[in-house]
C-alpha positions as CSV (number, residue, x, y, z in Angstrom):
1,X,29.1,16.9,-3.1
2,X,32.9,15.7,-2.8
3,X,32.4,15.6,0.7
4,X,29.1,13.6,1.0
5,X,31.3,11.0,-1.8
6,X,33.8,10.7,0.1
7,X,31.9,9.8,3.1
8,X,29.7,6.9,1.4
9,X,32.6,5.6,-0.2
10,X,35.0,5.8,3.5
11,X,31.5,4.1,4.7
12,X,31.4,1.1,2.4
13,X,35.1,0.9,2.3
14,X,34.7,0.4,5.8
15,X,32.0,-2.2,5.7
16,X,34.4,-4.3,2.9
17,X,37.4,-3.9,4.9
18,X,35.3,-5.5,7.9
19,X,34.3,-8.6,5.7
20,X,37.9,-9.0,3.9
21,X,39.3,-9.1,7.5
22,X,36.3,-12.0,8.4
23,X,37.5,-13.6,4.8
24,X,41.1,-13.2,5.4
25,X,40.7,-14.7,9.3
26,X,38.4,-17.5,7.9
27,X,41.1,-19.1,5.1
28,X,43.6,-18.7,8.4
29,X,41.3,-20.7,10.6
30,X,40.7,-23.6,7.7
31,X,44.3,-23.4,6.9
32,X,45.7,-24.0,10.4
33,X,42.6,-26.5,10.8
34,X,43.3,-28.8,7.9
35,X,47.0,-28.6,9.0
36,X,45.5,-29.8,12.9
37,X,43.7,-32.0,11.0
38,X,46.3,-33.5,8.7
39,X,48.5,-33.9,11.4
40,X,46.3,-36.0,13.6
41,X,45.4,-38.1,10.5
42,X,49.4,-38.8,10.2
43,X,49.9,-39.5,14.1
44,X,46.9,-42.1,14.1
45,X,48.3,-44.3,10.8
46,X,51.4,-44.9,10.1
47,X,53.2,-45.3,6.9
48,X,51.5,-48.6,5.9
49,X,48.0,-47.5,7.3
50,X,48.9,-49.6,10.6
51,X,47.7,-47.7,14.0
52,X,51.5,-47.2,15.6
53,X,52.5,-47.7,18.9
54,X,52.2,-44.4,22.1
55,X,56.5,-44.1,21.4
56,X,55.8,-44.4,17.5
57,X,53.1,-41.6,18.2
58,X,55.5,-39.0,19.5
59,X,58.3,-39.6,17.1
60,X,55.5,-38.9,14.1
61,X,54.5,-35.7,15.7
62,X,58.5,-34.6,16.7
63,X,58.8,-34.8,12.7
64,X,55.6,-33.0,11.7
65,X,56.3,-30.1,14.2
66,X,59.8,-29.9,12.8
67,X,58.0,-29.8,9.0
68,X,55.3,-27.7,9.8
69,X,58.2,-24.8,11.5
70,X,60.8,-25.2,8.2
71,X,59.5,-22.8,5.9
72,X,58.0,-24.8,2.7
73,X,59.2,-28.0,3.9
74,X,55.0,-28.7,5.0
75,X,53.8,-31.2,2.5
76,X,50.5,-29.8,3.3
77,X,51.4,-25.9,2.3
78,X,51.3,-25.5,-1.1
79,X,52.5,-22.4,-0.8
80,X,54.9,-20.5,0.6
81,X,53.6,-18.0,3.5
82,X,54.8,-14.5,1.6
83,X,52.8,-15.1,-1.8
84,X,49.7,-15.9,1.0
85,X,50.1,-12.8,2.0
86,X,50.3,-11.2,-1.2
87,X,47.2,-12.5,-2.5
88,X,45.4,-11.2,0.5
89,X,46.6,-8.4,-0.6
90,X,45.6,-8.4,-4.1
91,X,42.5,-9.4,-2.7
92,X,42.1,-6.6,-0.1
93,X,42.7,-3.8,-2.9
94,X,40.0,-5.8,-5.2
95,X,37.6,-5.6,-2.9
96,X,37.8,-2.1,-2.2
97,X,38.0,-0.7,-6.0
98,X,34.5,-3.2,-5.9
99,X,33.7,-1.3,-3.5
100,X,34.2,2.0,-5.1
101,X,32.5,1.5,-8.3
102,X,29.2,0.1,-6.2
103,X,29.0,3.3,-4.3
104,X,29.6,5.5,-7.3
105,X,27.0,3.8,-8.8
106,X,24.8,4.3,-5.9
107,X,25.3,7.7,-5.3
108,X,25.6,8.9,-8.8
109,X,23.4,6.9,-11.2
110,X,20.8,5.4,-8.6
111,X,21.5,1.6,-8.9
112,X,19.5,-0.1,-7.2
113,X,22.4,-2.4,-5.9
114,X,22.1,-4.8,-2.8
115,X,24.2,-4.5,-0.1
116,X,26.5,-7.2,-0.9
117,X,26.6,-6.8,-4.8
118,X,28.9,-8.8,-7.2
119,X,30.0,-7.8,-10.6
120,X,26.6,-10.1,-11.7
121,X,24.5,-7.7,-10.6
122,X,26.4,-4.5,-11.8
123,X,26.5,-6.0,-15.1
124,X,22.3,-7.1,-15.1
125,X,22.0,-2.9,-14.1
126,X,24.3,-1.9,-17.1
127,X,22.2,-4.1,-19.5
128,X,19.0,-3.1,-18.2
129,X,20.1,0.7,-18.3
130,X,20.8,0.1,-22.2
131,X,17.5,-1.2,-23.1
132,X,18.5,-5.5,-22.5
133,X,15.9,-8.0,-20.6
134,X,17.3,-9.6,-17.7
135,X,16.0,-12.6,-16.0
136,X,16.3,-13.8,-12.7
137,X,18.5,-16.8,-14.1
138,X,20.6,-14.6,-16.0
139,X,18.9,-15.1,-19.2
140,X,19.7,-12.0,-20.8
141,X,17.7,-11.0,-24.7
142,X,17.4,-7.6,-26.6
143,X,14.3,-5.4,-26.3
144,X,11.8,-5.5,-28.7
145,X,13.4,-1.9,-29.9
146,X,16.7,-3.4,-30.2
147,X,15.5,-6.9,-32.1
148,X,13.4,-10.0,-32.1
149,X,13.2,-12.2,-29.1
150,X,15.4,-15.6,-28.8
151,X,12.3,-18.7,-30.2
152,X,11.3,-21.3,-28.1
153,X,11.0,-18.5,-25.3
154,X,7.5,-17.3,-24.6
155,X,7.9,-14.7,-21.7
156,X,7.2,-11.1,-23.0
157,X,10.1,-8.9,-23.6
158,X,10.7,-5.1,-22.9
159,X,9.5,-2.4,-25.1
160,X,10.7,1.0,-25.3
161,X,7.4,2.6,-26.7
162,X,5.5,4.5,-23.0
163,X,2.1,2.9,-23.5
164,X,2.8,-0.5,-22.4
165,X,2.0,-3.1,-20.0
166,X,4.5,-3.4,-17.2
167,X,5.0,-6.4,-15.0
168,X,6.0,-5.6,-11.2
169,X,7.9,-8.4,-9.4
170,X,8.0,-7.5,-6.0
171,X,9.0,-9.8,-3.1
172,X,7.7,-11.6,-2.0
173,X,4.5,-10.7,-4.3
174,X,4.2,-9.8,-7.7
175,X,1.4,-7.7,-9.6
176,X,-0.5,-9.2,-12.4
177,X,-0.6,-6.1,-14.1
178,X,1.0,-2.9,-15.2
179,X,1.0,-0.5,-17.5
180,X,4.4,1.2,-18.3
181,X,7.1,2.0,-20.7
182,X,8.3,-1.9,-20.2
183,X,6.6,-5.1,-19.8
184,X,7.9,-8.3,-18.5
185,X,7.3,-11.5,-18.4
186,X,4.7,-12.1,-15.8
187,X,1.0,-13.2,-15.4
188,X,-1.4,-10.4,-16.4
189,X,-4.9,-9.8,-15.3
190,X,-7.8,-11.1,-17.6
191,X,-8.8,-8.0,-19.6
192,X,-9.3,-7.5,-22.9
193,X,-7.4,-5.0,-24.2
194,X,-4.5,-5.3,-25.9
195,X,-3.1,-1.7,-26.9
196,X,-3.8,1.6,-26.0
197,X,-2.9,5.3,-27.7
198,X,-2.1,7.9,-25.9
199,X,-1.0,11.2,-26.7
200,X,2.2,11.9,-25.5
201,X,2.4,14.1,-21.9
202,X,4.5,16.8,-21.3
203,X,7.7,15.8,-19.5
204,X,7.0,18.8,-16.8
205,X,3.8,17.1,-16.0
206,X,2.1,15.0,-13.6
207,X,-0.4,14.0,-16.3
208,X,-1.1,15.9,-19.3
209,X,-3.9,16.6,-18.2
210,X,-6.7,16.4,-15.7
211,X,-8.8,14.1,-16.9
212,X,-7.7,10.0,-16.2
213,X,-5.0,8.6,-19.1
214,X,-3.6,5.5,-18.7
215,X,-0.7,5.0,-20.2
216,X,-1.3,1.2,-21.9
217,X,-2.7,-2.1,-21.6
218,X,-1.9,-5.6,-22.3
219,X,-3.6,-8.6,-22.9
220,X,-4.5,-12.2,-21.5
221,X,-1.2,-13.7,-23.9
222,X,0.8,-10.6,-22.7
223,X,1.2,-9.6,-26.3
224,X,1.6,-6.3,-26.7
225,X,1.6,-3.4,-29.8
226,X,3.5,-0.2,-29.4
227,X,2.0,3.0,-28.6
228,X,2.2,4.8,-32.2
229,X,-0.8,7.7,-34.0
230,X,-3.3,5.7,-35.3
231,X,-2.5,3.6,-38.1
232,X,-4.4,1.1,-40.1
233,X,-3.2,-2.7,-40.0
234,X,-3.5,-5.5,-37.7
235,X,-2.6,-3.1,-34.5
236,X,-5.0,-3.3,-31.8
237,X,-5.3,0.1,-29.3
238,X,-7.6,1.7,-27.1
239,X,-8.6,5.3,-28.0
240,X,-9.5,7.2,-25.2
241,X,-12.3,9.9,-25.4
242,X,-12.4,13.0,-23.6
243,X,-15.5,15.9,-23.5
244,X,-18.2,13.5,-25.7
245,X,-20.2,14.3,-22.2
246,X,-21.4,18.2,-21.4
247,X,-22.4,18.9,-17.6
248,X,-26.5,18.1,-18.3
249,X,-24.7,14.1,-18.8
250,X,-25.9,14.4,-22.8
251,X,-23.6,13.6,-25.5
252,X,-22.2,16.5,-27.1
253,X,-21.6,15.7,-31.2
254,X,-23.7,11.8,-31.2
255,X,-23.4,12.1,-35.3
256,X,-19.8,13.7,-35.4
257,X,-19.3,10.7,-32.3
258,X,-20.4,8.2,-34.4
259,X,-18.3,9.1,-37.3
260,X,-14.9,8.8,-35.6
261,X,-16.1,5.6,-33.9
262,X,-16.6,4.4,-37.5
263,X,-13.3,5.8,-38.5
264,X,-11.4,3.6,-35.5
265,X,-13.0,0.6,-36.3
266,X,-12.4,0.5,-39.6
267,X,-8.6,0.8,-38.9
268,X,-8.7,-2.2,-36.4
269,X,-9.2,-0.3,-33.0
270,X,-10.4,-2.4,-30.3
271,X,-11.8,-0.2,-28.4
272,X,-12.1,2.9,-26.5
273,X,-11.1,4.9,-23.0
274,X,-14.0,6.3,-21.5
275,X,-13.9,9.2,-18.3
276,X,-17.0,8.6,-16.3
277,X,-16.8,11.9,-14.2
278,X,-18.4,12.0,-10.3
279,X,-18.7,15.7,-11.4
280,X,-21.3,15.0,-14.3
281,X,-23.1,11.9,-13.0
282,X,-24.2,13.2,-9.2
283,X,-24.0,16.9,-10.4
284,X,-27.0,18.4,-8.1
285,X,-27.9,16.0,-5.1
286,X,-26.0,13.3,-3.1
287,X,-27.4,9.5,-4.8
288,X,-28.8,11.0,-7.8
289,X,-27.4,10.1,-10.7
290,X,-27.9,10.8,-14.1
291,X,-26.5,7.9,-16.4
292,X,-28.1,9.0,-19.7
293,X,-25.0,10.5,-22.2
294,X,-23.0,7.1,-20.8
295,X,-25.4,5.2,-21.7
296,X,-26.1,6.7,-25.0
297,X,-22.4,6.5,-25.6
298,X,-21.6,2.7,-24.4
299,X,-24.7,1.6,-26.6
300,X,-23.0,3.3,-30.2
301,X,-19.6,1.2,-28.8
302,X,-21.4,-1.7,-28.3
303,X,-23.0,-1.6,-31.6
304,X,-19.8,-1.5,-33.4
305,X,-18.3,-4.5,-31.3
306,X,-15.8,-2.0,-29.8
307,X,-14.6,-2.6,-26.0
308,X,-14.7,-0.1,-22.7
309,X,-12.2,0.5,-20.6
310,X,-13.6,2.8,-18.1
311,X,-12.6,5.7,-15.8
312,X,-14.0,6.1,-12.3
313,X,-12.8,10.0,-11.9
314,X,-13.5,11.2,-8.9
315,X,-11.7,14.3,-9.3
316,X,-12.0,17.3,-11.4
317,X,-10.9,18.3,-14.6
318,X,-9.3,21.9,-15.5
319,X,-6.7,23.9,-14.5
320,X,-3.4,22.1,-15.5
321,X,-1.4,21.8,-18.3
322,X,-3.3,20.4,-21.2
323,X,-6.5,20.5,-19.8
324,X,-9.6,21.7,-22.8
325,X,-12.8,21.3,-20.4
326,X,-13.3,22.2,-17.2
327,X,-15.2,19.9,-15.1
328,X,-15.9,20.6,-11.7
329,X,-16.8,18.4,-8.6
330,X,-20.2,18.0,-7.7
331,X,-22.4,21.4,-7.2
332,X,-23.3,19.9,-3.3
333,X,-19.7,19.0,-2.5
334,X,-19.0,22.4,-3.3
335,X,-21.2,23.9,-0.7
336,X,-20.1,21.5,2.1
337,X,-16.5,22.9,1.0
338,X,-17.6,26.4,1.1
339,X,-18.8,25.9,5.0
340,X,-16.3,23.4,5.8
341,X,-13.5,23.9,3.3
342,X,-10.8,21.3,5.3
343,X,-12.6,18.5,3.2
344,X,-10.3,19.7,0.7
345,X,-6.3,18.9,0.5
346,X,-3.9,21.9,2.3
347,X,-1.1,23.4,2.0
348,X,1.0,24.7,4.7
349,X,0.2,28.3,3.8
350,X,-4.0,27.3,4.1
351,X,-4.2,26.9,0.7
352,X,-7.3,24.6,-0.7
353,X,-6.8,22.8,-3.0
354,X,-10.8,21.7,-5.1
355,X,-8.6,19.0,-7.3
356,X,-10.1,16.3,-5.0
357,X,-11.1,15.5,-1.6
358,X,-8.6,15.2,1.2
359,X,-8.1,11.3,2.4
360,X,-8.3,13.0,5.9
361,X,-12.6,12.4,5.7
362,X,-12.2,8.9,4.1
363,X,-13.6,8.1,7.5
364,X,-15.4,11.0,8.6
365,X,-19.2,11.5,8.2
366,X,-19.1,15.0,6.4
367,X,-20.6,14.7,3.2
368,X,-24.5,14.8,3.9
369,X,-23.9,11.7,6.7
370,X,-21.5,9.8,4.2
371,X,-18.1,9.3,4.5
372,X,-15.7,10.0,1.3
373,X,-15.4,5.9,0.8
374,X,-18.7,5.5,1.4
375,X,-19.8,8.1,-1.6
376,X,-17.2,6.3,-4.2
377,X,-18.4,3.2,-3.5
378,X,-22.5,4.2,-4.1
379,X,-21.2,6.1,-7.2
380,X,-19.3,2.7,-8.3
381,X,-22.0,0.5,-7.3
382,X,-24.5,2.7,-8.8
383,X,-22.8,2.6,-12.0
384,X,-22.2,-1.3,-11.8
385,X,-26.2,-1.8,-11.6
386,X,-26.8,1.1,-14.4
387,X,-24.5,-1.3,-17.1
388,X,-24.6,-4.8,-16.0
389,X,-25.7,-6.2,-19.0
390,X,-22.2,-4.5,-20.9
391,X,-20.1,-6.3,-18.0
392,X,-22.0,-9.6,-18.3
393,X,-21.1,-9.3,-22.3
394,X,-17.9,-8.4,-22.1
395,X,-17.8,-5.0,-23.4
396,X,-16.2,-3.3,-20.3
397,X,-13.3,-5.2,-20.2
398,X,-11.6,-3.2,-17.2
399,X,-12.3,0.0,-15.2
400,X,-9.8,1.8,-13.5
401,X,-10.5,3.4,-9.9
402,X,-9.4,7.0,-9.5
403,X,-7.1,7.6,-6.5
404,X,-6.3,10.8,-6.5
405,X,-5.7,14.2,-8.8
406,X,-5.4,13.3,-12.3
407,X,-7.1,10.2,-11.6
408,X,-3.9,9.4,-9.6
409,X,-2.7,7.4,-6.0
410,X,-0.8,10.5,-5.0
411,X,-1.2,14.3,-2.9
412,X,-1.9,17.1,-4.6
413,X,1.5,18.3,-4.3
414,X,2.4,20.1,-7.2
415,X,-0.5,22.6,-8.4
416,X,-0.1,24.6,-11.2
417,X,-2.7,27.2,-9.4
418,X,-0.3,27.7,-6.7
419,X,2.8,29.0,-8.5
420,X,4.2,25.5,-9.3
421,X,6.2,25.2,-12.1
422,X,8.4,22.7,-12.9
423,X,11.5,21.6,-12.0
424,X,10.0,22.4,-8.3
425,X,9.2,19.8,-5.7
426,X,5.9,20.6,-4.5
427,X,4.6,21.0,-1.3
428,X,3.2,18.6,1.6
429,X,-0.4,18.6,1.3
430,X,-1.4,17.5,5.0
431,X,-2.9,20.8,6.8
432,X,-6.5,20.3,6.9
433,X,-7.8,19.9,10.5
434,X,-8.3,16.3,9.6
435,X,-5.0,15.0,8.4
436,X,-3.9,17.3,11.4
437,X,-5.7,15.0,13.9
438,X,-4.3,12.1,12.4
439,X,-0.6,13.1,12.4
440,X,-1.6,14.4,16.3
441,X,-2.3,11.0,16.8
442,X,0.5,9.3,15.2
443,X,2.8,11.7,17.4
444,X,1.2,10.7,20.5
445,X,1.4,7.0,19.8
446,X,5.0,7.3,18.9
447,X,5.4,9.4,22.7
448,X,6.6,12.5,20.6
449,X,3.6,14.6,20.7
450,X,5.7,18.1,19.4
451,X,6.3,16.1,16.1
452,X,2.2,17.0,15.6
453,X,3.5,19.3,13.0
454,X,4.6,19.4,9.4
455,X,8.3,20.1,8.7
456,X,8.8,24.1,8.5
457,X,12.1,24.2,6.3
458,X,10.8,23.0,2.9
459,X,11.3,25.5,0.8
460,X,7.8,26.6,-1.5
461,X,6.6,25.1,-4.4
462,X,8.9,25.6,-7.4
463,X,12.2,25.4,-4.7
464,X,14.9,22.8,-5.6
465,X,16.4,20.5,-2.7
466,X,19.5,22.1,-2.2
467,X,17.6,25.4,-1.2
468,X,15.6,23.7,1.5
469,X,17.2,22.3,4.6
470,X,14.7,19.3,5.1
471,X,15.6,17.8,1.3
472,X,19.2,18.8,0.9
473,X,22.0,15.9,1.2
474,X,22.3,14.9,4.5
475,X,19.1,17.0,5.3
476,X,16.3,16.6,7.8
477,X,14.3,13.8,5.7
478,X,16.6,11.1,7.4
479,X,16.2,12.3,10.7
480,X,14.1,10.7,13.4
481,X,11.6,13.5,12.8
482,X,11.7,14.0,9.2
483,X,11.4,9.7,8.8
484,X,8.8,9.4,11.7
485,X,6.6,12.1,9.2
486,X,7.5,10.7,6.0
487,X,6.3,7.5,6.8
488,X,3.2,8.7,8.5
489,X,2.8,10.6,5.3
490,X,2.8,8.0,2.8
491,X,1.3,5.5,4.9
492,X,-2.4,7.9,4.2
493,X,-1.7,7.6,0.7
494,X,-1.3,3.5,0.9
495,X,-4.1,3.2,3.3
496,X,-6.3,5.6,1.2
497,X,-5.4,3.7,-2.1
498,X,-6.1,0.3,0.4
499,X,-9.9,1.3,1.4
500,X,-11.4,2.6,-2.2
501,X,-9.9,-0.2,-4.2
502,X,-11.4,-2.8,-1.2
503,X,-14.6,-1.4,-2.4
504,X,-13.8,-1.2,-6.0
505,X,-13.0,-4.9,-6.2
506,X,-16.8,-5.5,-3.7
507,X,-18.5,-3.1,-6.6
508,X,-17.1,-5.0,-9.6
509,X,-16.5,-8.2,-8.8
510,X,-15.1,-10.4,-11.6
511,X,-14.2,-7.5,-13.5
512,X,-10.7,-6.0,-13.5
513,X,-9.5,-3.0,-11.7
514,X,-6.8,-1.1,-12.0
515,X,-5.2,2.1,-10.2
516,X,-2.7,5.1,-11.9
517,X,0.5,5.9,-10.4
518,X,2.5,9.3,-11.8
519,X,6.1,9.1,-13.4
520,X,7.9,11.7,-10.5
521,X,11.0,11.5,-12.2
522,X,13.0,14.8,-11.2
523,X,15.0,15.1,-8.7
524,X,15.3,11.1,-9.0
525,X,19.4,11.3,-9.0
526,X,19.3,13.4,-5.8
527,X,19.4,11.8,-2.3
528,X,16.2,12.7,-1.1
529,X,13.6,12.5,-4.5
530,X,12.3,15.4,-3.3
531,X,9.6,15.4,-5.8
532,X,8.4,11.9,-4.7
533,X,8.2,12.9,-1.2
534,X,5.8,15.4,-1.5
535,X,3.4,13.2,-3.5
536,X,3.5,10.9,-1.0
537,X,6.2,8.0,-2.1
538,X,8.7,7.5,0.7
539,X,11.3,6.7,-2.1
540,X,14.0,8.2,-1.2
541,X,17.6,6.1,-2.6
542,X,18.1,4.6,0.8
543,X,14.5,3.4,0.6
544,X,12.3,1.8,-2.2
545,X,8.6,3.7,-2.0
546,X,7.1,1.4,-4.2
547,X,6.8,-2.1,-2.7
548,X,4.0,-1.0,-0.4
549,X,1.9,0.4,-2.9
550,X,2.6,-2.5,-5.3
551,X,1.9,-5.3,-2.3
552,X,-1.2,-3.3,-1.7
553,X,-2.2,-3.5,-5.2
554,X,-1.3,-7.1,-5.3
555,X,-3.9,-7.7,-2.7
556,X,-7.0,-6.6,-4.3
557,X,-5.5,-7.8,-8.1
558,X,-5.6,-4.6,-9.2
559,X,-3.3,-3.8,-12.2
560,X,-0.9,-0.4,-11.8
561,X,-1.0,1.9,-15.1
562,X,2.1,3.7,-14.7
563,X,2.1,7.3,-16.1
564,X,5.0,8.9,-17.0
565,X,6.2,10.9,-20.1
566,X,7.5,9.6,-23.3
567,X,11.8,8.9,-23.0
568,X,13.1,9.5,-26.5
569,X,10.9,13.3,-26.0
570,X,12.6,13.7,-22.5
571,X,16.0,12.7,-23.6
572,X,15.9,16.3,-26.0
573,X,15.4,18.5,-23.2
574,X,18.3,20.3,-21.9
575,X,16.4,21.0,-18.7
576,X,16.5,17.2,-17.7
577,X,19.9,17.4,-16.7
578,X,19.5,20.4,-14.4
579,X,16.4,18.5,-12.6
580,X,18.7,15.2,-12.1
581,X,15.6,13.6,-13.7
582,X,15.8,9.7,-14.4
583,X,12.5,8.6,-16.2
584,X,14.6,5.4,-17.1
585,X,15.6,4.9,-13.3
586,X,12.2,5.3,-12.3
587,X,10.8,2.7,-14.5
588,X,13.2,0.2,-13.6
589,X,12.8,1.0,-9.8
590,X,9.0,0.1,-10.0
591,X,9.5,-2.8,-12.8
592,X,12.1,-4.4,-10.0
């Protein structure tokens, strides 16, 4: 580790040195200009301002050379030449104590610091890390947590609370929505909602569970409440419910249903979170679908002037960590994945993985003549025609498009099934024959055809990156092969993420859409965010992972409800520290 320090900090030392040296020879050249220049000013005018004779000429210029050569007899240096040459000095070992605290910073805590950095922006990171607002003008303002905003401003300030609506600014775009731990002053999409509970996720986990939570919401006016139990006042949140729908689509408990609807609006809910699950609605045949519990259900919200935020969950539900139902992709997309089981995500060992479908048959005509895109978007469109009339009143106020597992844009990569447990960083899940003809492809195009192949030195599941030679410090991720994969890699999950929400926004037009990234925060203070990787976010802290996803979100309007697990619960566990998690970096990273 002292070794690898060293090196960054020789490297940026290096890089200072070189512009201290262009500095240094830059004051030299306007000095010895301005001296040129003051020179030819004196030979051209004389004393009175009079143009002097040719003879006069050279007599000026004899006495200026002999002024210019006695040491602090020039009228035009100020100073003598030694105390020059001390303050480029002084200004040499400035420069590289600078640069020693930027790398530090860097290497140790994750800064997101530009290449040229001042001591502006290493004090905006130090006020951001303790919990301040700071504007691109250098307006700086507590939290919300830490005290009331400064009047006459009307921007949104940060919150500390997880279920909140976060503003991405990314250059040269900037989403309109996100849900996050923060929130920032930014324009929000036009839904409804303007709160949301949650029950807190387990740090170790992707999501707490299988099914689709988002972690918050936000309003038209950006005002936000904080995530808190259920408490009556003037609060407005989103309660979401999970398991009110058996397998046969009908409502499990309508009266006991109806009775905690009651119950939230009497203490000022606005309204509720709603999973509508591919696995319930188009159970037995492909384009069947059986609407009847939803529709049962969105008619007792509707009566009580409560809202809908809706789920689109594609995936299934059971087998992680929190998970109390077990619901199951459709019955006839299991039988195409019993005969053909690389419709499923991979692992290098051949390993399915029934979470969701691989993004390898987006494009490929395998599910009863219908491509994977091409069943999401009936099953949206389907349930677009089914509840109109609630869109055209306002009662769904926003429906969020599952991605992935969990309802999230990312691989499979860390499955509890498999032997994951956490702090591990997963595995690459990119071994079905399709996502194998695609990275065949990619390698051909690139004229490397034996980089077909995922990287064979990447530990197992629940490995850490020091044991694996591809993630380690200096390891094989930054090599032409290991960025040529990554990038290939992370590209599917963008262009996945691309094509459904495409269709999303066709399906629901005028509505808002959102998408669901996961809080990967271990292994965030290592070199390679191992963690990330394998879920598909290039993010490594030479690289920031996010500003494709979020430009690709930014396209279709689509706000980002960002995942992660509550801070003051992570900041308790003693197990943090051995991951080198950063749930605080991590926010800020995709806030910035």
């Amino acid at each position: 580790m002292s070794a690898d320090m060293q090196k960054l900090i020789g490297a940026n030392e290096e890089d200072d040195e070189e512009e201290i040296e262009m500095d240094v020879k830059e004051e030299d050249n306007e000095d010895h200009e301005n001296g040129q220049k003051h020179i030819a000013a004196q030979m051209m005018l004389g004393a009175d301002g009079v143009m002097p004779s040719t003879s006069h000429q050279f007599q000026i210029q004899q006495q200026l050379q002999e002024q210019v050569s006695t040491p602090g007899g020039g009228a035009w240096r100020s100073r003598p030449l030694e105390e020059k040459e001390r303050t480029k000095l002084r200004e040499r070992h400035r420069r590289a104590i600078t640069a020693r605290i930027l790398a530090g910073l860097r290497k140790h805590g994750n800064y997101n610091l530009r290449v040229r950095a001042d001591i502006n922006d290493v004090i905006a990171a130090l006020a951001r890390e303790a919990g301040w607002v700071v504007l691109p003008d250098g307006t700086t303002f507590p939290s919300r947590s830490q005290g009331s905003r400064p009047a006459g401003d009307s921007s949104a300030g940060l919150t500390s609370s997880s279920s909140q609506m976060l503003s991405q600014q990314v250059p040269p775009t900037s989403l309109q929505g996100v849900s996050s731990g923060y929130c920032a002053s930014v324009e929000y999409n036009a839904c409804h909602m303007k709160g949301v509970f949650m029950p807190t996720p387990a740090p170790y986990d992707l999501s707490s569970s299988g099914h689709s939570q988002s972690s918050g919401m936000v309003g038209n006016g950006g005002e936000q409440t904080e995530s808190l139990p259920l408490i009556a006042g003037s609060m407005e949140v989103i309660n979401e419910q999970l398991g009110v729908v058996n397998m046969k689509c009908e409502l499990v408990d309508p009266d006991g249903l109806l009775k905690q609807l009651r119950v939230l609006k009497s203490i000022n809910v606005d309204g509720v979170m709603i999973d509508c699950w591919w696995g319930i609605v188009e159970a037995d045949a492909p384009q069947e679908y059986n609407w009847n519990g939803y529709r049962r259900l969105f008619k007792m919200v509707h009566e009580l002037k409560l809202k809908l935020q809706v789920v689109m969950s594609f995936h299934e539900c059971g087998g992680n960590v929190g998970d109390d139902v077990c619901i199951p992709l459709p019955h006839w997309v299991a039988e195409i994945g019993r005969s053909n089981p690389d419709i499923f995500f991979t692992d290098r060992e051949g390993r399915r993985n029934t979470e969701c479908l691989s993004w390898g048959i987006d494009k490929e005509r395998v599910l009863r003549g219908r491509t994977a895109v091409e069943v999401y978007f009936d099953f949206m469109r389907s349930f677009r025609v089914e509840f109109n009339e609630f869109f055209e009143d306002g009662i769904i106020s926003m429906v969020e498009v599952g991605l992935g597992p969990c309802g999230e844009l990312r691989y499979p990569s860390c499955p509890v099934k498999h032997g994951w447990r956490y702090p591990g960083i997963g595995e690459f899940q990119c071994y079905d024959q399709y996502m194998l003809k695609s990275l065949m492809k990619a390698a051909e195009m690139r004229g490397h055809s034996f980089w077909a192949r995922g990287p064979d030195n990447v530990g197992s599941y629940s490995s850490h990156p020091h044991e694996t030679g591809f993630f380690c410090d200096e390891g094989d991720y930054d090599g032409y092969y290991g960025r040529f994969f990554l990038n290939w890699y992370s590209q599917l999950l963008i262009n996945h993420g691309d094509l459904v929400l495409s269709l999303a926004k066709l399906a629901f037009e005028g509505s808002c859409i959102a998408a669901k990234l996961p809080g990967i925060h271990w292994w965030y203070k290592t070199s390679s965010h191992a963690a990330e990787l394998t879920a598909g976010f290039y993010n490594p802290c030479n690289r920031d992972g996010y500003i494709a996803i979020a430009a690709m979100l930014h396209k279709h309007g689509a706000a980002l409800n960002f995942a992660r697990a509550e801070l003051q619960f992570l900041e308790q566990r003693e197990d943090l520290q051995e991951a080198l998690a950063n749930p605080q970096g991590l926010v800020w990273q995709v806030r910035c």
